[in-house]
Residue, then its C-alpha position, 0 to 999 in steps of 0.5 A: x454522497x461523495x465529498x470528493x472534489x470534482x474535476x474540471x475534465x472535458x473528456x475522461x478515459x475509463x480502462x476497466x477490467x476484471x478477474x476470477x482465479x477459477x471462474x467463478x474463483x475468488x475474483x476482483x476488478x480494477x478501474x482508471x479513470x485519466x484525462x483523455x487530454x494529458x493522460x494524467x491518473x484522476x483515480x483508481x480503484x482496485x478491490x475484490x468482490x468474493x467468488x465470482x466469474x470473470x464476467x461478472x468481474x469485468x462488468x463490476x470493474x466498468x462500473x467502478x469506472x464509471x462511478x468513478x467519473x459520474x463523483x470525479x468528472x460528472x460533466x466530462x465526456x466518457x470513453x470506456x477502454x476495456x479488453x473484455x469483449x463481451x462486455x464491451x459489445x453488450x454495453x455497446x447494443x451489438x450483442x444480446x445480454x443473455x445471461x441472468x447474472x449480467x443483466x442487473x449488472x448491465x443496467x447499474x453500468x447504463x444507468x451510471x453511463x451519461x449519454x453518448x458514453x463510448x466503448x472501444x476493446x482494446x488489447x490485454x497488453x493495452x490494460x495493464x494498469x488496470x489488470x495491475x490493479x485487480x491482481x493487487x486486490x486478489x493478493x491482498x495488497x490493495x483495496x478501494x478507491x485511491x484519488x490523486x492528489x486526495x493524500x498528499x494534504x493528509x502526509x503533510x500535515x501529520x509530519x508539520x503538525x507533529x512538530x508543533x503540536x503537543x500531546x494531549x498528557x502533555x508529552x513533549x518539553x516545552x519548546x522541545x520537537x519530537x522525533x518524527x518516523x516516517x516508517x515505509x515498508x519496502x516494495x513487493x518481491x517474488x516473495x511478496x506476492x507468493x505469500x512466502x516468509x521472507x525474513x532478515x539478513x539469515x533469509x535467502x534475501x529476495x530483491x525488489x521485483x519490477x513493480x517494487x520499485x515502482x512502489x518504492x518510487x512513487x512512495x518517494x516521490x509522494x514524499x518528495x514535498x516533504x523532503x527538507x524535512x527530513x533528516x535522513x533516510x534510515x534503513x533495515x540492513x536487508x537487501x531489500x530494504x536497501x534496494x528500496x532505501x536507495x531509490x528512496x533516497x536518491x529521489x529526496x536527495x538524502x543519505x542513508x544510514x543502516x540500523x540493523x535493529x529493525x530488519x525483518x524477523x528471522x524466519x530460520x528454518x519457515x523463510x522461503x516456504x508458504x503458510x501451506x508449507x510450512x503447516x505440512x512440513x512442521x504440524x503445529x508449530x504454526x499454531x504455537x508461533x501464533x499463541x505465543x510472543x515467545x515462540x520462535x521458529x527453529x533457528x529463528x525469532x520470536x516476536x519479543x526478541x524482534x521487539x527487544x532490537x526495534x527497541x534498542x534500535x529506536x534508542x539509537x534512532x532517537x538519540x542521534x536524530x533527536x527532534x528530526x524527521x527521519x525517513x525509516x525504511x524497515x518491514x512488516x514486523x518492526x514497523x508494527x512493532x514501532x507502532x504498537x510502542x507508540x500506541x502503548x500497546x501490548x505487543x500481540x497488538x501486532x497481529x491485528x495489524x495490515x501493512x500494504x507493501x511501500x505503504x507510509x505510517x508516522x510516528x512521534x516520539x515525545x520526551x517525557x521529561x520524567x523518566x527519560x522513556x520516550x512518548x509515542x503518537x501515532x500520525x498516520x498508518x498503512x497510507x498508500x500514495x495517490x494513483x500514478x500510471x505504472x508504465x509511465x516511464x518515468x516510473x520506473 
């Protein structure tokens, strides 16, 4: 049973879809729900499902949908906007259901359909969030059920809280506040969804795409309740970082400063290239690079020489905002190792690690009172804003 709070909605609008890279291919679905009144995005859920068809995929994003509605909106009207034909004219009673895979299918979305449920085609142009969603879950930048409003309680207490609580070992001076990193990752570029290395300031510097900056502001805004809280927005040097610093700091009225100690790893001679490319152009150093903390690529970093400048860098952060909440806007690999230091981890702890693009991870560095060396907590990681429309413009 869902524990999820249900909504007070008179009608609901489903737009669900569904895709297969090579049909059947590995495949994924994407479902919105919205208040067919004011439009408003309830909740969103974007997840793969394995190797399957497009049919197949279609028909698992309606029923997403309507799961959705039935926890989210049990009471409310219900009208499924999809740009799948088949689907829609089956689930309507106009067209036969014929194949065997759709039929259990079809009668897990009757069953989960209150009465009176209507189905409209729509146009693909007319489904883009949704179509957004299953090609975020096929690239591996999402997964599950995201409720509006359902985080924003969660950020806000982690950041209030850690100025006023004490870690179990006794970390923080009395009366002493820790220094709070809000860390947020940058938004998606060309190289984000090609799956290419894209490192710090020596890389080939790719900028935030369209849906990067719409990451970027939504993550700020969701951050925007806590914006007296913050101190300062402090950004990697590196162009997209900045880019996404700036759109940051203009929606929470901040300023920025750069730290260069946490721009991304030097990739040297692998930015630019695939995991495939790199593997056929340079046998074995990939699995050498992976095997060890030491190894770089040529006219690159390895990741103990990332971890020695996060650290300096996390030196100078703590000292000029000590016992302030800093916004961070850094990359995959300084973020995970600022993690990996507040846990007290070895560093290879990195490598078992996921970070979304624009995703929200906190930090709190305690003093220790001893030998000066800061104490980490880890607040939050890997968080994702509540679901907003993309194509809202006042998104963009």
């Amino acid at each position: 049973m869902s524990d999820r709070v249900a909504k007070v909605v008179a009608k609901v609008v489903i737009e669900a879809d569904g895709g297969s890279r090579g049909n059947p291919g590995p495949a994924a679905y994407g479902a919105v729900l919205r208040d067919a009144a004011t439009g408003e995005v309830l909740a969103e859920d974007g997840t793969a499902i394995g190797v399957a068809t497009n049919n197949v995929a279609e028909y698992r994003g309606l029923i997403a949908g309507l799961t959705l509605a039935a926890e989210l909106a049990p009471e409310a009207e219900v009208e499924v906007r999809m740009d799948s034909k088949l689907v829609v004219e089956q689930m309507s009673g106009r067209w036969r259901i014929k194949h065997p895979d759709m039929v259990p299918l079809a009668q897990e979305a009757a069953r989960l359909a209150p009465a009176g449920t209507a189905y409209t085609w729509i146009p693909r142009g007319q489904n883009g969030h949704a179509d957004r969603l299953v090609n975020e879950a096929l690239d591996g930048l999402r997964s599950g059920v995201t409720v509006a409003g359902e985080s924003d309680e969660s950020l806000l207490a982690e950041v209030e809280s850690a100025r006023t609580e004490v870690p179990a070992r006794g970390w923080a001076k009395p009366g002493g506040p820790p220094t709070t990193l809000i860390l947020l990752r940058h938004g998606v570029t060309p190289h984000t969804l090609e799956k290419r290395f894209s490192g710090g300031l020596a890389s080939a510097n790719p900028p935030l795409s369209d849906d990067g900056r719409a990451q970027i502001r939504a993550a700020a805004e969701w951050l925007a309740p806590i914006a007296d809280r913050i101190a300062a927005v402090v950004t990697s040097p590196v162009r997209r970082t900045v880019e996404s610093a700036e759109i940051a700091a203009a929606v929470l009225g901040k300023e920025i400063a750069e730290e260069p100690g946490f721009a991304e790893m030097e990739f040297g001679a692998w930015d630019g290239l695939t995991f495939a490319e790199v593997g056929e152009r340079f046998p074995g150093e990939l699995e050498r690079w992976l095997g060890s903390l030491d190894h770089a690529p040529g006219g690159g970093e390895s990741f103990r020489t990332v971890q020695e400048r996060v650290y300096a860098g996390l030196d100078r952060l703590l000292d000029r905002f000590h016992g302030r909440t800093v916004l961070v806007v850094s990359h995959v690999t300084p973020i995970k190792t600022l993690v990996a230091r507040a846990l007290d981890a070895d560093l290879a702890a990195v490598f078992r690690m996921e970070l979304a693009p624009a995703s929200v991870s906190v930090v709190s560095f305690y003093d220790d009172g001893d030998d000066g060396a800061a104490r980490g907590s880890l607040r939050l990681y890997n968080a994702l804003p509540p679901a907003r429309d993309p194509f809202d413009s006042s998104a963009w």
